[in-house]
VEXDREN-2710 file (C-alpha; in Angstrom, 1 decimal):
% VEXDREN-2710
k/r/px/py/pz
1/UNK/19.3/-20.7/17.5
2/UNK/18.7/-17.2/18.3
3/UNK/15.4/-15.5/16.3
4/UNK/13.3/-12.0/16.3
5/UNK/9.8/-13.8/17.6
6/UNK/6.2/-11.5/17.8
7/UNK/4.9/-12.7/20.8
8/UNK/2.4/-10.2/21.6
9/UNK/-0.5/-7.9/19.9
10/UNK/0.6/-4.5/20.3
11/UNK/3.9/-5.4/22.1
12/UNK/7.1/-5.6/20.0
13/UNK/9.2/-8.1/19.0
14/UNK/11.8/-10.3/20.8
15/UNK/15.0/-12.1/20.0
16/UNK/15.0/-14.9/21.9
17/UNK/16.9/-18.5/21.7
18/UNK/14.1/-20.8/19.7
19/UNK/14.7/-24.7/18.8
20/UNK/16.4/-24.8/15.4
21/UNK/13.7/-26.2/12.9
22/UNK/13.7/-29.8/11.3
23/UNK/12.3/-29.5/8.0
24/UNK/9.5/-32.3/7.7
25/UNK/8.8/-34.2/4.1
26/UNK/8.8/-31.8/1.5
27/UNK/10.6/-29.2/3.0
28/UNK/14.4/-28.0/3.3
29/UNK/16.3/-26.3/5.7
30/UNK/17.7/-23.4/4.6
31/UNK/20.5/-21.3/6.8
32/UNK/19.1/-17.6/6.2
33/UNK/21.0/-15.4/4.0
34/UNK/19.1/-12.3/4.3
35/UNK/15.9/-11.4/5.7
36/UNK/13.9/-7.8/4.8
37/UNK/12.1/-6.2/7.2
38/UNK/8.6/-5.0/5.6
39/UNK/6.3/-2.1/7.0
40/UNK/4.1/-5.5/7.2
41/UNK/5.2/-6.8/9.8
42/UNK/5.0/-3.4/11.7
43/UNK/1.4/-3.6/11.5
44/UNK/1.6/-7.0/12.7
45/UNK/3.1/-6.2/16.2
46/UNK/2.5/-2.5/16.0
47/UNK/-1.1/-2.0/14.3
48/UNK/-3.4/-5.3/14.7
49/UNK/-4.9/-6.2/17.6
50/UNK/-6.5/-9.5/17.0
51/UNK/-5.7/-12.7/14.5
52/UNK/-6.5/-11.6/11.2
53/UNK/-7.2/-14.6/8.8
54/UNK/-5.7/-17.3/7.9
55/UNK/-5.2/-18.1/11.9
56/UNK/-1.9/-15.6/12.0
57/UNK/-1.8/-16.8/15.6
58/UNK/0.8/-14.8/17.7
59/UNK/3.9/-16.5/18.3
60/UNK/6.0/-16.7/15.7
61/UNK/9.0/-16.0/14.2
62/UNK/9.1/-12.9/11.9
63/UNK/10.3/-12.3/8.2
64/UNK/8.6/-13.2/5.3
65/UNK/11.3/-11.6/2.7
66/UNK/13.7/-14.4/2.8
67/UNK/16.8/-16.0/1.0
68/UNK/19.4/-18.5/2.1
69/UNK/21.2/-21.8/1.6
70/UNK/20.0/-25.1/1.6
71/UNK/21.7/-26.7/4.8
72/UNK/19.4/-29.8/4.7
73/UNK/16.7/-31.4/3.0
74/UNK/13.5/-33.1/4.6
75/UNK/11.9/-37.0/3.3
76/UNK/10.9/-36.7/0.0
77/UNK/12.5/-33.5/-1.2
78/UNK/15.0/-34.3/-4.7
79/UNK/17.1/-32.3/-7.2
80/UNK/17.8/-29.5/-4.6
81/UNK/21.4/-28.7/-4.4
82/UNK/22.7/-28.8/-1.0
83/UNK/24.4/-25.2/-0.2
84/UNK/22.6/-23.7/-3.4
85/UNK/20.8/-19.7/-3.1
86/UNK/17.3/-19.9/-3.1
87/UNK/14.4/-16.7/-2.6
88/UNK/12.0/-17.9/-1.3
89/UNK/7.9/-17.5/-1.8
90/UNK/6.4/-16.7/1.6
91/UNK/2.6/-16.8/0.9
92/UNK/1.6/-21.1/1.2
93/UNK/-2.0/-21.3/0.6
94/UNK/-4.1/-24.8/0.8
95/UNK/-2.4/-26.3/-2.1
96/UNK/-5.4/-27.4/-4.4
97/UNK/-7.9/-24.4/-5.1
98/UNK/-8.0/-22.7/-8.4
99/UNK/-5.4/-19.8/-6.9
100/UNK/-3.2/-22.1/-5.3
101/UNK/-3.2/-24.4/-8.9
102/UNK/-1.7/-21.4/-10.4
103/UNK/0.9/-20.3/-8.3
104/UNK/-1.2/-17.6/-6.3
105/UNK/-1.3/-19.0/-3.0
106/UNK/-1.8/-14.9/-1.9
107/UNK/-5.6/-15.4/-3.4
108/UNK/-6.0/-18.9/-1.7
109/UNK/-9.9/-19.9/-2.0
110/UNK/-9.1/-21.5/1.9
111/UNK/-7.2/-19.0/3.0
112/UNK/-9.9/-18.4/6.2
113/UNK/-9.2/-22.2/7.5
114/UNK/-5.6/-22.5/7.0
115/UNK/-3.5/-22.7/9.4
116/UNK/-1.3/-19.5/8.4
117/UNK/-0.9/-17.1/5.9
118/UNK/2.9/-18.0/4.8
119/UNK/5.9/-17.8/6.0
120/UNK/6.9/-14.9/8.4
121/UNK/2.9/-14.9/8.3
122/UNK/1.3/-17.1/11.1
123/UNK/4.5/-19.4/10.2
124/UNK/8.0/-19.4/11.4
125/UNK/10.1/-17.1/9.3
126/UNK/13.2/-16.0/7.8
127/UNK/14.4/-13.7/10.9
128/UNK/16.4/-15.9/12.6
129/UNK/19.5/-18.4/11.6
130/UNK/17.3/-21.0/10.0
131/UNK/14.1/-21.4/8.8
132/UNK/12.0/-24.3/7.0
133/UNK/10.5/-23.9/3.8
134/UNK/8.4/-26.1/0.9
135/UNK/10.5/-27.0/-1.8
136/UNK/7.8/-25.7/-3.8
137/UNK/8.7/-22.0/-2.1
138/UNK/12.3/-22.1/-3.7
139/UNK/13.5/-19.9/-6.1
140/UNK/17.3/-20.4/-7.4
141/UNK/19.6/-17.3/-7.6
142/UNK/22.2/-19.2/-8.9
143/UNK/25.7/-16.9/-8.5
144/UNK/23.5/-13.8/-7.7
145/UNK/24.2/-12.2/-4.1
146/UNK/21.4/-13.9/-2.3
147/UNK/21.6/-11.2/0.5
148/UNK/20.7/-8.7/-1.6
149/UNK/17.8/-10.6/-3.2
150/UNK/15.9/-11.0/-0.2
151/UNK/13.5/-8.2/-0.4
152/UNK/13.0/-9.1/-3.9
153/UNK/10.3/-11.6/-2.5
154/UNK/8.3/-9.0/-1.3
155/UNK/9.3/-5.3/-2.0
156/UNK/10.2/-6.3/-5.9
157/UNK/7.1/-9.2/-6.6
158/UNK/4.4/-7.0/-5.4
159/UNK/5.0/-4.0/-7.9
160/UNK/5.7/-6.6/-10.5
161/UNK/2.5/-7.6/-10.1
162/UNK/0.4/-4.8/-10.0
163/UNK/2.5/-3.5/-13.0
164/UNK/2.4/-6.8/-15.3
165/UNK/-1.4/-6.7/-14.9
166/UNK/-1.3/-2.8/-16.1
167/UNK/0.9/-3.8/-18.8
168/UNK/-1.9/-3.4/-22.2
169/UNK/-2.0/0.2/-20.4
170/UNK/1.4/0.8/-21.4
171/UNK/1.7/-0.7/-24.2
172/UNK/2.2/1.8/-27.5
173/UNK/3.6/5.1/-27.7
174/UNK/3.0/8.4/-26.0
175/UNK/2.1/6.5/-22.6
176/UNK/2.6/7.1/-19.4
177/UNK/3.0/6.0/-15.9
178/UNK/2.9/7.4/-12.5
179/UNK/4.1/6.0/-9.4
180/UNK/3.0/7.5/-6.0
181/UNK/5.0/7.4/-3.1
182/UNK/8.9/6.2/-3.3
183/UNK/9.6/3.8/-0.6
184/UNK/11.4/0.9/-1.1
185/UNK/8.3/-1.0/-2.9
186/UNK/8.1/2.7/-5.1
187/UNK/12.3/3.0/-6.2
188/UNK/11.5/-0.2/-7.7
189/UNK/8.8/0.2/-9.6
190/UNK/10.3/3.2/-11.5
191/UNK/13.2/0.3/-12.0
192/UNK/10.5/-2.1/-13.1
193/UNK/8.5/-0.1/-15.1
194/UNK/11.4/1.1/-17.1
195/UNK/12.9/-2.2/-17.8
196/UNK/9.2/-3.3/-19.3
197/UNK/7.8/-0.3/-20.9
198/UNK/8.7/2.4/-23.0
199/UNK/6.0/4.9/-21.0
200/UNK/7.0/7.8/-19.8
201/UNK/7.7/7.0/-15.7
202/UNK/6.3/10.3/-13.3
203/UNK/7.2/9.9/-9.7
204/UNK/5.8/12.0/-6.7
205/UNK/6.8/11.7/-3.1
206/UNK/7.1/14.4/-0.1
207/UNK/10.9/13.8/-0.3
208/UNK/13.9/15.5/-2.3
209/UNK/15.7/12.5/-1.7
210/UNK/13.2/10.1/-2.6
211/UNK/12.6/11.8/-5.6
212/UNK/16.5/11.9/-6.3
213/UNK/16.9/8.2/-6.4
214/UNK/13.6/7.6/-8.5
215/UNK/15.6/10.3/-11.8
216/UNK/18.5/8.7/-11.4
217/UNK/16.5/5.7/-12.2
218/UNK/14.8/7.6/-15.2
219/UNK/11.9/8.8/-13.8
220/UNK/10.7/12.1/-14.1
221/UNK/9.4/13.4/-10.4
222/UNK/7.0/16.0/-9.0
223/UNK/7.3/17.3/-5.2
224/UNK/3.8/16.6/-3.7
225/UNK/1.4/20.0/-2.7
226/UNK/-1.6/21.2/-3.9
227/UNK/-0.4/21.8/-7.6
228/UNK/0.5/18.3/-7.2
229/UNK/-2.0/16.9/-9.8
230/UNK/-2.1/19.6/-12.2
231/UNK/1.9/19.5/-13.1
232/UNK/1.5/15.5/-13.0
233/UNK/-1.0/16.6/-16.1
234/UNK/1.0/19.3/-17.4
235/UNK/3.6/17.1/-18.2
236/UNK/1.1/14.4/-19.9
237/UNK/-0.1/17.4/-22.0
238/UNK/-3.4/17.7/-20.4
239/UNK/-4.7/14.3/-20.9
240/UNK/-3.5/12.6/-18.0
241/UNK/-1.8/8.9/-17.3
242/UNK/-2.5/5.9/-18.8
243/UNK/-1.3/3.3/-15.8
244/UNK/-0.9/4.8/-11.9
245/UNK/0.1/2.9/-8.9
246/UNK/0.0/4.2/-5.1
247/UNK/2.5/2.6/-3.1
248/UNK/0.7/4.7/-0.1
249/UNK/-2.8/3.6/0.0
250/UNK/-3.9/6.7/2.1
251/UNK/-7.2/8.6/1.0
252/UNK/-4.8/11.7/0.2
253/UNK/-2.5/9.6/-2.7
254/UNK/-5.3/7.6/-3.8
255/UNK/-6.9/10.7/-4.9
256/UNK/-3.8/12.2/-6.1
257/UNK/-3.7/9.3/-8.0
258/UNK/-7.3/9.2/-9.3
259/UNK/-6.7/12.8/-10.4
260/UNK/-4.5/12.1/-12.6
261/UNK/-5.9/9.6/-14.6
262/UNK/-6.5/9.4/-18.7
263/UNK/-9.9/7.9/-19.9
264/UNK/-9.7/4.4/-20.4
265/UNK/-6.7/4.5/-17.4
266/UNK/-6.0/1.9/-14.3
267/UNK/-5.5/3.0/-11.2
268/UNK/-3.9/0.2/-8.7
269/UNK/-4.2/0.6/-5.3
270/UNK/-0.8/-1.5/-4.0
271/UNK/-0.3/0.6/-0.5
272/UNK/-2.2/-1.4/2.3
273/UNK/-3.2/2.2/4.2
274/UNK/-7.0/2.0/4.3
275/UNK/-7.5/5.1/2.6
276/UNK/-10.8/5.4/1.0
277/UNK/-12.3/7.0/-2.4
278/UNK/-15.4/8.7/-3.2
279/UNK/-16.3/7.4/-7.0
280/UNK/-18.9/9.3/-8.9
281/UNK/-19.9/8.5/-12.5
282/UNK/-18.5/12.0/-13.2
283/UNK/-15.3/12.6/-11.3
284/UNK/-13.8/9.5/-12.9
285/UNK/-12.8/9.5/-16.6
286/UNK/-14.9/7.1/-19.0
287/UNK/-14.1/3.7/-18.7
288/UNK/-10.8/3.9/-16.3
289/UNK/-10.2/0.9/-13.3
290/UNK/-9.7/1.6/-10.0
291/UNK/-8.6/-2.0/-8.5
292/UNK/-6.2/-3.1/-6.2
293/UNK/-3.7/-6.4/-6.2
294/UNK/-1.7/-7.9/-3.2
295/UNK/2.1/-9.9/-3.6
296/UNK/2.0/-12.0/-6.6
297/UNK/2.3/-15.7/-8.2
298/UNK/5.5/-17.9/-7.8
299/UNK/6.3/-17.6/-11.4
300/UNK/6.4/-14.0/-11.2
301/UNK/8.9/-14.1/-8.5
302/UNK/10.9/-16.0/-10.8
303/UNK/10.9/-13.3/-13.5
304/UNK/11.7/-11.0/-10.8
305/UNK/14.8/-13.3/-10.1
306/UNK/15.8/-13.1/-13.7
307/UNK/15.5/-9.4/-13.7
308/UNK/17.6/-9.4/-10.8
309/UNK/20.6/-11.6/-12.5
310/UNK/20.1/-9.5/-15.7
311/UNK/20.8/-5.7/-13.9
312/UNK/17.4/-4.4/-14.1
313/UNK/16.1/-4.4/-10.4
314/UNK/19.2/-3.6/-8.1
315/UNK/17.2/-3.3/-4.2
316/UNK/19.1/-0.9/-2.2
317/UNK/19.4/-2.1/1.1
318/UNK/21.0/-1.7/4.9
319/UNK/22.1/-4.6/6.3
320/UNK/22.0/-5.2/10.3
321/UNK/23.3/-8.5/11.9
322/UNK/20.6/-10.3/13.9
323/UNK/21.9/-8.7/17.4
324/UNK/20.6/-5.3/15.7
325/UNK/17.7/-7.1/13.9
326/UNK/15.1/-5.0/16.2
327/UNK/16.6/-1.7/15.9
328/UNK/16.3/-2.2/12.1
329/UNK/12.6/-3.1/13.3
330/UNK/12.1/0.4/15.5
331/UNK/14.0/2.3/12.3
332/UNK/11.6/1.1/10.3
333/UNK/8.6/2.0/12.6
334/UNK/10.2/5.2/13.1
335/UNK/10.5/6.3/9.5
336/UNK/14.3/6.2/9.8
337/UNK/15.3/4.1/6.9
338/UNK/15.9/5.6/3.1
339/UNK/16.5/1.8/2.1
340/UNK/15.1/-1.6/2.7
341/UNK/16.3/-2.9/6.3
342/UNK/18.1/-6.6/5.6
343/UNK/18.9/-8.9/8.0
344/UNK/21.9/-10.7/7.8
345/UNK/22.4/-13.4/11.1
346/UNK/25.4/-15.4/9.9
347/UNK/27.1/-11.6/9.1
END
């Protein structure tokens, strides 16, 4: 079967002809719906220049955003449907820790000493025509358009997350939430937050057309610049907002962000950009949280499912067939994509 594989540190991806996978016991087989390509796996081939841990040895097939159709099932494995739409979860952590116990493999106690980091992660992944997964990992989309729902395991769970653990933020009235930065992680947040909250939902990005897509989606937006944070406040009234989340993570958004925060507020670093922050007891409002959160639990992704079914997160995507699966890649790297890059290799 052919498959996008990262071979090399700082080198960039290659399709190649790979053995098709065998699931072992467990596992199923699943023929790959859709696969979305994450700024994640950028930094993988583009960024890193060492195994990080979890032993993400190079050499691996890419694509941890994954849905498809059960094609077989391994020893063991019972009560999948054969040709059913799963998502799938792509962190696997040890198993039996704490984290892993409740469906948080991303916060796995063992996570140093195992032998990957998920799927597309150290572990052959979803970019290619076929890829293995636990049965544990399998999320049923049952008539929803499976193709569609792959970033959802990625690009919709990790705002889920961040914003579910904000939630007693925005609980009430007279609240109100900013999202910085409107990428594909961003767009659904506004979608999110508006399905779960009655807060008022600001946006900010550097582009008209980002912003665009996040009022059609009910938000109200603010073009980033150096009056930046003081309209973000004008519009709360002066006091600021009660739950903020940078999808950027650079030191520029994280102190937009920060500068815009209500006493007793939560910031939530979700952008992976290794910006920093300078905290002082008095250029941060009494009692707010600056914290951070990474991907999510399996039972969230299985709200995020239902949301999906239910019309409240609709992921707009580009589809490429698996020929074009690295141009999507250098699009992506590039900055060329409005929407979420899916790969589709039985198009």
């Amino acid at each position: 079967m052919r498959a996008i594989v990262f071979k090399e540190w700082k080198q960039f991806p290659e399709l190649e002809d790979v053995a098709r996978p065998v699931p072992g016991p467990g596992e199923v087989l699943l023929k790959v719906a859709g696969a979305g390509a994450c700024h994640s796996d950028v930094s993988i081939f583009q960024d890193f220049t060492a195994e990080v841990p979890g032993n993400m040895a190079k050499g691996f097939v890419l694509g941890h955003e994954n849905s498809g159709w059960v094609e077989e099932l391994g020893p063991g494995v019972e009560g999948i449907e054969i040709g059913g739409a799963y998502l799938v979860y792509g962190p696997i952590g040890c198993g039996h820790c704490k984290a892993c116990s409740r469906g948080q493999d991303t916060y796995c106690e063992n996570a140093a000493t195992n032998p990957y980091l998920g799927i597309g992660l150290g572990r052959d992944g979803g970019m290619a025509e076929y890829v293995t997964v636990p049965v544990r990992n399998l999320i049923p989309l049952g008539d929803a358009d499976p193709i569609a729902a792959a970033p959802l395991a990625d690009a919709a769970l990790t705002p889920y997350h961040a914003i579910k653990k904000a939630l007693p933020h925005l609980n009430g009235g007279g609240r109100f939430a900013l999202v910085v930065g409107l990428g594909g992680l961003g767009q659904i947040a506004v979608q999110i937050l508006r399905a779960l909250t009655g807060a008022t939902i600001i946006a900010t990005d550097m582009k008209p057309e980002a912003m665009a897509k996040a009022e059609a989606a009910g938000a109200l937006t603010v073009l980033g610049g150096p009056d930046q944070v003081s309209r973000i406040r004008e519009i709360t009234g002066g006091r600021g907002v009660d739950a903020a989340f940078d999808f950027v993570g650079v030191t520029p958004t994280i102190a937009t962000a920060a500068g815009s925060m209500a006493q007793g507020g939560r910031l939530t670093v979700v952008g992976i950009a290794g910006g920093l922050h300078e905290w002082t007891f008095f250029n941060t409002p009494y009692e707010s949280t600056i914290t951070n959160t990474y991907w999510g639990t399996i039972e969230e992704l299985h709200e995020v499912v239902d949301m999906y079914r239910a019309g409240q997160i609709v992921p707009e995507i580009e589809t490429f067939s698996l020929t074009d699966g690295l141009t999507a890649y250098r699009k992506l790297a590039d900055g060329q994509l409005s929407a979420r890059a899916v790969v589709v290799p039985h198009d």
